[in-house]
TIBABA-114370 format. One line per field, with one value per atom (N, C-alpha, C): residue in three letters; atom name; x, y, z. Coordinates in steps of 0.02 Angstrom, whole numbers, plus 50000, padded with zeros to 5 digits. Layout:
<nugus>
ronu	c(ALA; ...)
torke	c(CA; ...)
px	c(X; ...)
py	c(Y; ...)
pz	c(Z; ...)
</nugus>
This chain:
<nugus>
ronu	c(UNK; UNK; UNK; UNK; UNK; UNK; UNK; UNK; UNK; UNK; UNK; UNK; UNK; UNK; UNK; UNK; UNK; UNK; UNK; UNK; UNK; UNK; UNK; UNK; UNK; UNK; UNK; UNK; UNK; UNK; UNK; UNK; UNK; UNK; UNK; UNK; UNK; UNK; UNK; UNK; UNK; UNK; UNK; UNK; UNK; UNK; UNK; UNK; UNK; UNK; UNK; UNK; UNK; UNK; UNK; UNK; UNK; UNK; UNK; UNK; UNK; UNK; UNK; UNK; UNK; UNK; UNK; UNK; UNK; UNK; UNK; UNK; UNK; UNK; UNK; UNK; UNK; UNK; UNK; UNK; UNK; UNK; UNK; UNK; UNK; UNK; UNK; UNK; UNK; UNK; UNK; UNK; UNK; UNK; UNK; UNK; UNK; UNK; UNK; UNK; UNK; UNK; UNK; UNK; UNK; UNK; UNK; UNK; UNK; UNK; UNK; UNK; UNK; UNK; UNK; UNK; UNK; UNK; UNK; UNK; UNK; UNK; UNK; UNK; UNK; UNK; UNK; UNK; UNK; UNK; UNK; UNK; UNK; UNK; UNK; UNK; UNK; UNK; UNK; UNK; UNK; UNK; UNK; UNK; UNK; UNK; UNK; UNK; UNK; UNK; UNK; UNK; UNK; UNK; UNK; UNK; UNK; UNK; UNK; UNK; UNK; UNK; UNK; UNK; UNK; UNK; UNK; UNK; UNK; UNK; UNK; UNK; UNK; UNK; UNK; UNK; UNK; UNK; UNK; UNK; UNK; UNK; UNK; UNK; UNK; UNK; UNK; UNK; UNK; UNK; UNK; UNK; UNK; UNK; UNK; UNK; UNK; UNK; UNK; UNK; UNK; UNK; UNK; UNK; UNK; UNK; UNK; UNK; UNK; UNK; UNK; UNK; UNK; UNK; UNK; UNK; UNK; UNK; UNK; UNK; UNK; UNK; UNK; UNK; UNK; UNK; UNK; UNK; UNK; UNK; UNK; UNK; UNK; UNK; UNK; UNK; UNK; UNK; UNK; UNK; UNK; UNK; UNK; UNK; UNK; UNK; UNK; UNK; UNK; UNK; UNK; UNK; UNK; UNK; UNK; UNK; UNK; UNK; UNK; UNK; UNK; UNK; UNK; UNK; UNK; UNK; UNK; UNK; UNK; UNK; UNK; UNK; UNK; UNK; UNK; UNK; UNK; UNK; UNK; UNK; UNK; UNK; UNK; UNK; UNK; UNK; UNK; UNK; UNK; UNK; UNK; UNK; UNK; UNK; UNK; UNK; UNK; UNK; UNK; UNK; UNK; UNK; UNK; UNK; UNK; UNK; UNK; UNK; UNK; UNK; UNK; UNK; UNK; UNK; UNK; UNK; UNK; UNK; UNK; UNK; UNK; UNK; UNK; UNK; UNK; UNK; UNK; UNK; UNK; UNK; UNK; UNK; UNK; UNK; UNK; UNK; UNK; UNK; UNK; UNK; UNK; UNK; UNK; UNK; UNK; UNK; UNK; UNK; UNK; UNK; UNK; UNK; UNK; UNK; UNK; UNK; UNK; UNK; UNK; UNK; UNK; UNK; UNK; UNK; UNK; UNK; UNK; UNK; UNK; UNK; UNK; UNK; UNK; UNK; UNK; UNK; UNK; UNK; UNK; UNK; UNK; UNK; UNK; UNK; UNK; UNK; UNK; UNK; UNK; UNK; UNK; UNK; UNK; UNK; UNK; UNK; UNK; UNK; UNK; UNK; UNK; UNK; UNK; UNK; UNK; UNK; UNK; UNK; UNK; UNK; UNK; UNK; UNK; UNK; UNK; UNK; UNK; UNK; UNK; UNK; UNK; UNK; UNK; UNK; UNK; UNK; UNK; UNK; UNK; UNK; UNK; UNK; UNK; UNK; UNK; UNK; UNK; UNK; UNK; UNK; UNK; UNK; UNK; UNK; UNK; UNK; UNK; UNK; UNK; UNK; UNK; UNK; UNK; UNK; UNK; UNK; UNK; UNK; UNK; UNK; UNK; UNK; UNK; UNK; UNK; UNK; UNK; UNK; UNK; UNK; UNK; UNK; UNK; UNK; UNK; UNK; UNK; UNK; UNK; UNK; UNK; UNK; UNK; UNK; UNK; UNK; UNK; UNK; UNK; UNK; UNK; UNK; UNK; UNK; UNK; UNK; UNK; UNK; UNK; UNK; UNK; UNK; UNK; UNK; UNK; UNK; UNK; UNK; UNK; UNK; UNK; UNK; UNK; UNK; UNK; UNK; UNK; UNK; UNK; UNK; UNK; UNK; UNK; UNK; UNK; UNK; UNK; UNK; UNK; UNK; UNK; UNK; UNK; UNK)
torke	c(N; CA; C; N; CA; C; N; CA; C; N; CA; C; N; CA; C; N; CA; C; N; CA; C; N; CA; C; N; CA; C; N; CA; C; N; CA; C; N; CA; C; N; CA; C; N; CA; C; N; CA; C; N; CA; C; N; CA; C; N; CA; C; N; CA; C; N; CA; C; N; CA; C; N; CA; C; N; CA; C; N; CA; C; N; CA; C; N; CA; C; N; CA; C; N; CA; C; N; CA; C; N; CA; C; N; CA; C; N; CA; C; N; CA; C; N; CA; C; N; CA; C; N; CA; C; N; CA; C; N; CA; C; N; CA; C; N; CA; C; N; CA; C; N; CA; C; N; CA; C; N; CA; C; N; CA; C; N; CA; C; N; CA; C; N; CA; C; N; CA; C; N; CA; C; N; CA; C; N; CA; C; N; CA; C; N; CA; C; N; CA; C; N; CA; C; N; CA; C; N; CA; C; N; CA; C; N; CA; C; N; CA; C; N; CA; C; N; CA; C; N; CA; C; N; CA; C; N; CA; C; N; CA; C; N; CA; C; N; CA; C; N; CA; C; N; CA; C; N; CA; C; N; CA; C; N; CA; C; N; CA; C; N; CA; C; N; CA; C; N; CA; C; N; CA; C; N; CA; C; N; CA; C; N; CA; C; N; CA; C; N; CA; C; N; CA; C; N; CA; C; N; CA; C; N; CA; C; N; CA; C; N; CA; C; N; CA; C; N; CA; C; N; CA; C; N; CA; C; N; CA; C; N; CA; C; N; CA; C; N; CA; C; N; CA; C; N; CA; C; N; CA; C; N; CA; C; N; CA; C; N; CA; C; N; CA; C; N; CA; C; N; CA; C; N; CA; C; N; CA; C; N; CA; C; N; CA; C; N; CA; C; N; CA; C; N; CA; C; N; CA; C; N; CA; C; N; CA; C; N; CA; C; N; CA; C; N; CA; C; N; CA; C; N; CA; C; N; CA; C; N; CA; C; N; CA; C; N; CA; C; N; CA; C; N; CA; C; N; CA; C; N; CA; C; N; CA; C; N; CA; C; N; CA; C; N; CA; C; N; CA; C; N; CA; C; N; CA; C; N; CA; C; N; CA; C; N; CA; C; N; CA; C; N; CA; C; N; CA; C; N; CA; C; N; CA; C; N; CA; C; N; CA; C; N; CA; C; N; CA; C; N; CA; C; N; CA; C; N; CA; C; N; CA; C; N; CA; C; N; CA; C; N; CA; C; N; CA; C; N; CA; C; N; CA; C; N; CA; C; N; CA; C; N; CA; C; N; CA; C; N; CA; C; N; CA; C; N; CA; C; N; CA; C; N; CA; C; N; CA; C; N; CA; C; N; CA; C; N; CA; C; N; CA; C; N; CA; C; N; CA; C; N; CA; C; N; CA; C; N; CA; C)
px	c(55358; 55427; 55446; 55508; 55510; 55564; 55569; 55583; 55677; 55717; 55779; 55773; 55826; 55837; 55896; 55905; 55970; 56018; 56075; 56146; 56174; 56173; 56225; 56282; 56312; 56373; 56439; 56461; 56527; 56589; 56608; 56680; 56724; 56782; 56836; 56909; 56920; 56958; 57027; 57092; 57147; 57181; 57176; 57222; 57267; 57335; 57403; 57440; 57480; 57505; 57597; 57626; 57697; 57748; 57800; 57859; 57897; 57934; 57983; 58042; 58037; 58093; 58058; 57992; 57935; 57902; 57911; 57873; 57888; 57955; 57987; 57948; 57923; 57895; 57823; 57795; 57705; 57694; 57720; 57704; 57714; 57748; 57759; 57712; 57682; 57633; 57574; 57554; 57488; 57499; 57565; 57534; 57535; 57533; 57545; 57470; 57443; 57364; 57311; 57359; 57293; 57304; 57371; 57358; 57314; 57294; 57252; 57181; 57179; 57107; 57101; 57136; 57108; 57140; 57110; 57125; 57110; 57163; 57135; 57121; 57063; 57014; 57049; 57054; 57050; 57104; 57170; 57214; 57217; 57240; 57217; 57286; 57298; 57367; 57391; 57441; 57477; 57484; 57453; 57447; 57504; 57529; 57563; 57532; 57551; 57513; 57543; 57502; 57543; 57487; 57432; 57392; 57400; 57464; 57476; 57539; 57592; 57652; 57680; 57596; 57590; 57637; 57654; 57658; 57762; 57776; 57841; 57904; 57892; 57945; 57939; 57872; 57889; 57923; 57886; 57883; 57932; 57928; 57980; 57943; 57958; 57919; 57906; 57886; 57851; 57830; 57774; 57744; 57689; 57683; 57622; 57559; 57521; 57416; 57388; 57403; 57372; 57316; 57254; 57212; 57205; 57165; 57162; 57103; 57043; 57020; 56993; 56960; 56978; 56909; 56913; 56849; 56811; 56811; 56778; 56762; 56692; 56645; 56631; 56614; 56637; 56563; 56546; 56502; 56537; 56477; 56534; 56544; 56529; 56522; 56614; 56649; 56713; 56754; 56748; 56770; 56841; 56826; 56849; 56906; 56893; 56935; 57001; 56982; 57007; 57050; 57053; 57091; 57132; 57119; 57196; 57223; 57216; 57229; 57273; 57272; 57299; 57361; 57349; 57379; 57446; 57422; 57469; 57531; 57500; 57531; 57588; 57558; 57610; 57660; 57675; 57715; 57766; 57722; 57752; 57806; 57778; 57828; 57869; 57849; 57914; 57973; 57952; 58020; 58055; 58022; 58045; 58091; 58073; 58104; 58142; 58118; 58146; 58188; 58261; 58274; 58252; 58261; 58229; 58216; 58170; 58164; 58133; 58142; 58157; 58060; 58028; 57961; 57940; 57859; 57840; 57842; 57830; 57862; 57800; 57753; 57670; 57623; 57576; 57518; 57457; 57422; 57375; 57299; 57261; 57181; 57129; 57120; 57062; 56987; 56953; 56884; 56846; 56765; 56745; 56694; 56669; 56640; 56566; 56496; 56449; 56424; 56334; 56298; 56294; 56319; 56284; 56349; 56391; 56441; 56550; 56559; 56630; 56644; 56673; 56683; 56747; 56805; 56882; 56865; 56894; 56928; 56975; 56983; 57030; 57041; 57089; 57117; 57098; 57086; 57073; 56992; 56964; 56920; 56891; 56839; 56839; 56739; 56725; 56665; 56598; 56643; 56601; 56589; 56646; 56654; 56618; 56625; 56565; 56592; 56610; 56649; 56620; 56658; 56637; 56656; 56732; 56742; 56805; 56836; 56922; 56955; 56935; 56972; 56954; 56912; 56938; 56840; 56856; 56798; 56797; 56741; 56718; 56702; 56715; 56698; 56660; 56610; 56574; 56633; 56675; 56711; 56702; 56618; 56603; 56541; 56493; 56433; 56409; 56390; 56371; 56289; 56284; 56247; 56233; 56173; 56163; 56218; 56236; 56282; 56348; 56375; 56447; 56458; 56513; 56547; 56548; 56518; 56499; 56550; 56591; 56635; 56593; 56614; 56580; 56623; 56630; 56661; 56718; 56704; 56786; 56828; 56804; 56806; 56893; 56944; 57014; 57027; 57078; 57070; 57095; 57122; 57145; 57067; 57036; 56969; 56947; 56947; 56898; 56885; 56943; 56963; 56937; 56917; 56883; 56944; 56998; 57047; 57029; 56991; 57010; 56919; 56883; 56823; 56808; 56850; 56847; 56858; 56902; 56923; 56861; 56818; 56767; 56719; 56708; 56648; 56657; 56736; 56754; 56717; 56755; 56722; 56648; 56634; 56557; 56516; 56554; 56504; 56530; 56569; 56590; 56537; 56515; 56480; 56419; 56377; 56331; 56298; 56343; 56350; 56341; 56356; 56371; 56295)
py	c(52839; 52829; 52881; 52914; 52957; 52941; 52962; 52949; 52952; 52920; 52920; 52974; 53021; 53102; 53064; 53090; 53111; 53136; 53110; 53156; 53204; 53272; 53315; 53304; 53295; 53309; 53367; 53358; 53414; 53444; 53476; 53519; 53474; 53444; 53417; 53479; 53465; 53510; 53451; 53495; 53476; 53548; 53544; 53581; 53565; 53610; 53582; 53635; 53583; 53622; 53613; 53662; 53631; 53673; 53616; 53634; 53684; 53725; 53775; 53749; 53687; 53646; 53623; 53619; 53609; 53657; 53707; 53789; 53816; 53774; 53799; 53728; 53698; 53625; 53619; 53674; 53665; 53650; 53666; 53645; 53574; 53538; 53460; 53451; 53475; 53451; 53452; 53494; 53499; 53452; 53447; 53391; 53322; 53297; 53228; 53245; 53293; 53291; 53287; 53323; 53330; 53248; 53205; 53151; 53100; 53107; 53065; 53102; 53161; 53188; 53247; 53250; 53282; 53373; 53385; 53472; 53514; 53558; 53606; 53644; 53679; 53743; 53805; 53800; 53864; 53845; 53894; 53877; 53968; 53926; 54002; 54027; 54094; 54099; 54075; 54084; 54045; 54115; 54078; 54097; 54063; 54123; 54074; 54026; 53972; 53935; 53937; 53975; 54006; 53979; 53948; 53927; 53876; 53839; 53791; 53766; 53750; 53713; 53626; 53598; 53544; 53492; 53521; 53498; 53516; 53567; 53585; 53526; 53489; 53433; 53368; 53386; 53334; 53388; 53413; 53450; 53518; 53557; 53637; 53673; 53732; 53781; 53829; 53881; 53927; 53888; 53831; 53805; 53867; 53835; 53881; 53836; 53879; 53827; 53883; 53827; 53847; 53785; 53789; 53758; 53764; 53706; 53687; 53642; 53683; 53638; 53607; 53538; 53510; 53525; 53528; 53547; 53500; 53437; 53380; 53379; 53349; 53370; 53296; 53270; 53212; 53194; 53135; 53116; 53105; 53137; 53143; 53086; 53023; 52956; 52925; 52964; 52979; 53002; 53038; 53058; 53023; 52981; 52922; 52910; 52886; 52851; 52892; 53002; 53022; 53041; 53037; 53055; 52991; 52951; 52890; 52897; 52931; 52940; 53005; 53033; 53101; 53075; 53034; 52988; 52967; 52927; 52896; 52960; 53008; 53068; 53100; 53112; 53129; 53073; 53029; 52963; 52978; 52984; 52969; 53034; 53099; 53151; 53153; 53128; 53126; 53108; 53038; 52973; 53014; 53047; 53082; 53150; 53181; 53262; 53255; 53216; 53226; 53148; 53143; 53105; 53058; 52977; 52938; 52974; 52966; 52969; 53051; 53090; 53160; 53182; 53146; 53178; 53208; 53219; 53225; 53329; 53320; 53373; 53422; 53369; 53427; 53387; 53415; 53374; 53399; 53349; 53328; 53315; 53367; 53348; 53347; 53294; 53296; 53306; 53360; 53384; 53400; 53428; 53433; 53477; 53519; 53608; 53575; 53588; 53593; 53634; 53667; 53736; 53721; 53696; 53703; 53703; 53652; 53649; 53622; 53645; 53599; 53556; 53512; 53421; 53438; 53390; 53361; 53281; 53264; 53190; 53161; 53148; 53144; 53036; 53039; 52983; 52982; 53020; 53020; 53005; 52973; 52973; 53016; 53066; 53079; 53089; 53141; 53130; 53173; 53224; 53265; 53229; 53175; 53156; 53096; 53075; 53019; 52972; 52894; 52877; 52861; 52863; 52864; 52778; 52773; 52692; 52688; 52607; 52621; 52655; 52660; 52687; 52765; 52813; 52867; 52884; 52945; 53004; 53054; 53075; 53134; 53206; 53269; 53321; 53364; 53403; 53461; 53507; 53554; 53600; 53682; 53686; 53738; 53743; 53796; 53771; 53846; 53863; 53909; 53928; 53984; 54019; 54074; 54125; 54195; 54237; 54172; 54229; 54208; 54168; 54184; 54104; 54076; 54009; 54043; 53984; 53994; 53923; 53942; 53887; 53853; 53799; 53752; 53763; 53724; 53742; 53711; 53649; 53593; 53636; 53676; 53712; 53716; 53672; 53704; 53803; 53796; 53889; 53926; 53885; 53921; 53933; 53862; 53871; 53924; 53940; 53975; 54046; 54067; 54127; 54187; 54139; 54166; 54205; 54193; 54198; 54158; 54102; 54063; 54072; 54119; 54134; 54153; 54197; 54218; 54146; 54124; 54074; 54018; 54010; 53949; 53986; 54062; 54086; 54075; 54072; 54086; 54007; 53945; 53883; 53880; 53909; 53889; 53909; 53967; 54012; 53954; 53926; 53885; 53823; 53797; 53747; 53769; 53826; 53847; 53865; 53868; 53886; 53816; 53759; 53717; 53677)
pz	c(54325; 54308; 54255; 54262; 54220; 54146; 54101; 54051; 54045; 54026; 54005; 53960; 53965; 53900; 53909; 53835; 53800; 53846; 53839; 53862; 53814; 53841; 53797; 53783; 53736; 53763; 53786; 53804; 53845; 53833; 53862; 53828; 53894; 53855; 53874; 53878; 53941; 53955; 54004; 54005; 54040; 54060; 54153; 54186; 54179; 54182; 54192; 54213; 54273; 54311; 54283; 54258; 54226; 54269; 54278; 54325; 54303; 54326; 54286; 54209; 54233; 54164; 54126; 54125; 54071; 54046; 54056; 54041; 53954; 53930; 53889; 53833; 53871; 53829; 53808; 53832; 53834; 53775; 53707; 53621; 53641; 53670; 53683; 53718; 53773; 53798; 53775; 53752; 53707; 53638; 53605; 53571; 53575; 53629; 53668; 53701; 53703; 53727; 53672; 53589; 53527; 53502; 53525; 53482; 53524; 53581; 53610; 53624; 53609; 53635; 53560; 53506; 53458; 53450; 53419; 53418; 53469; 53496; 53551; 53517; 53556; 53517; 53555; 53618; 53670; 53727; 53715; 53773; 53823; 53886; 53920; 53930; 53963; 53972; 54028; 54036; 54082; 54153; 54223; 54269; 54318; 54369; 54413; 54458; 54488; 54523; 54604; 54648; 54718; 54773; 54750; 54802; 54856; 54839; 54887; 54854; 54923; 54904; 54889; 54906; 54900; 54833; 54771; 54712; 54745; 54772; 54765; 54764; 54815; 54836; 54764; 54745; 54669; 54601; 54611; 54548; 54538; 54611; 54607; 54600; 54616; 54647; 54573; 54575; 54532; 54485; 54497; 54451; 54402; 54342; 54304; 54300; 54281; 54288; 54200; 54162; 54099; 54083; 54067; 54036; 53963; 53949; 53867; 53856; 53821; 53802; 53742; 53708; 53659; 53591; 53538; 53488; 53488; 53495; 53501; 53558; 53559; 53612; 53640; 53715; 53710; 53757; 53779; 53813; 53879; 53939; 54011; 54038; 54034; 54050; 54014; 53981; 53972; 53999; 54049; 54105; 54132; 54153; 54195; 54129; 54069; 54026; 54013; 54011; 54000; 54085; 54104; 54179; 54158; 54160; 54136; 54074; 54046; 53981; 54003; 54038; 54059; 54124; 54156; 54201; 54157; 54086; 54068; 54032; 54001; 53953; 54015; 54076; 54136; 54135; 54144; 54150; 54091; 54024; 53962; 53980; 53968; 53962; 54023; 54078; 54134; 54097; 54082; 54049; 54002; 53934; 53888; 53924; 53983; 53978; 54076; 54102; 54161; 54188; 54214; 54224; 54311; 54290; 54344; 54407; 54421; 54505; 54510; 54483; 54509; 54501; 54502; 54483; 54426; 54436; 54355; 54331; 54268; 54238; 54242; 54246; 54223; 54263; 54298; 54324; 54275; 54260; 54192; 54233; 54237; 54263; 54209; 54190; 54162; 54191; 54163; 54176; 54105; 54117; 54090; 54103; 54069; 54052; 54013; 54073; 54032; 54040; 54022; 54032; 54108; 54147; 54217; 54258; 54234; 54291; 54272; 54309; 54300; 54318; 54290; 54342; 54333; 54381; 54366; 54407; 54384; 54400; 54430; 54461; 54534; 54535; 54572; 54586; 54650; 54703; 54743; 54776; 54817; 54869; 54897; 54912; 54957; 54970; 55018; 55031; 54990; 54970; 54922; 54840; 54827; 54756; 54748; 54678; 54663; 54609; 54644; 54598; 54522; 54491; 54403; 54382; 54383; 54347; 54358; 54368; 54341; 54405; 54450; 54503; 54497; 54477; 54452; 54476; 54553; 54553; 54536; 54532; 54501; 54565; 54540; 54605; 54536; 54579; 54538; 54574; 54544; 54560; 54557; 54507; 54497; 54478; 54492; 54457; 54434; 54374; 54342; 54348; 54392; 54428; 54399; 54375; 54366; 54328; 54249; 54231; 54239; 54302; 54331; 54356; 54361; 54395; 54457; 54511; 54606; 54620; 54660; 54711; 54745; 54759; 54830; 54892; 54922; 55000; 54999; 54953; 54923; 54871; 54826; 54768; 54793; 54749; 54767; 54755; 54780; 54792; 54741; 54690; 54634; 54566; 54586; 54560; 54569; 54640; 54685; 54662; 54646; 54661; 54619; 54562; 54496; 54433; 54451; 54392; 54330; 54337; 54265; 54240; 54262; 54243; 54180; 54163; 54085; 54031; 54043; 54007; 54024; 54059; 54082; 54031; 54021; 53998; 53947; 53883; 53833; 53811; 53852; 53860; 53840; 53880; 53882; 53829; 53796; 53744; 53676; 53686; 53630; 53629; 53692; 53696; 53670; 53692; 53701; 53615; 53576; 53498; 53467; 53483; 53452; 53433)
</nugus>
């Protein structure tokens, strides 16, 4: 039988994908993310988000995909708590900046950055993912290989593509120090 180790713990991170009428709000969004998850250490710049039109009919088109992630380092078995916690912050700032009905302003993924791999957290099911708690699975979305973040075959395509690589390495060298 082999022995229970220690858990490391992980770099907490939030994708966000923000609508064109929220672009001018990201200081609001980030701090509706430091009062529930603490100080951001590392925000990336803001990329367009063109990989799929899926988000358009809620949200509007020329969405942006800026990440952020947090100085406090968290245990990954948190996961789950923080994706509803990110669930609820979307809801909150809809009510606050967009009126009834019209959809949300920012989509909020909570994941998490260790020496080996990237997780996100999904509401969703499916066959590659692994549920965690609370309604809420888990996907490996990236896994750090020879140096460099390697896609899977699920790997969404904005992941994929290796645009947000620098910013995963900047991540990681932060973890890797600590």
């Amino acid at each position: 039988m082999a022995n229970v180790r220690e858990v490391l713990p992980v770099k907490l991170f939030v994708a966000q994908l923000v609508a064109p009428d929220g672009q001018d709000k990201i200081d609001l969004i980030d701090r509706a993310l430091e009062e529930r998850f603490e100080t951001i250490d590392l925000k990336s710049q803001n990329w367009p988000f063109e990989f799929t039109d899926y988000y358009t009919p809620e949200m509007g088109a020329n969405l942006i995909r800026r990440i952020v992630s947090f100085e406090k380092l968290i245990d990954p078995s948190f996961l789950a708590d923080a994706k509803l916690i990110t669930n609820d912050i979307e809801q909150d700032l809809t009510r606050q900046l967009r009126s009834h009905g019209s959809g949300r302003i920012v989509n909020l993924d909570a994941g998490y950055l260790s020496l080996g791999q990237i997780l996100l957290a999904t509401t969703k099911s499916y066959s590659h993912r692994i549920y965690l708690s609370k309604g809420i699975w888990a996907e490996v979305t990236l896994r750090f290989h020879k140096d460099k973040y390697e896609k899977w075959d699920w790997t969404y395509p904005d992941y994929a593509d290796g645009r947000y690589n620098d910013f995963w390495l900047m991540m990681r060298e932060k973890l890797r120090n600590l």
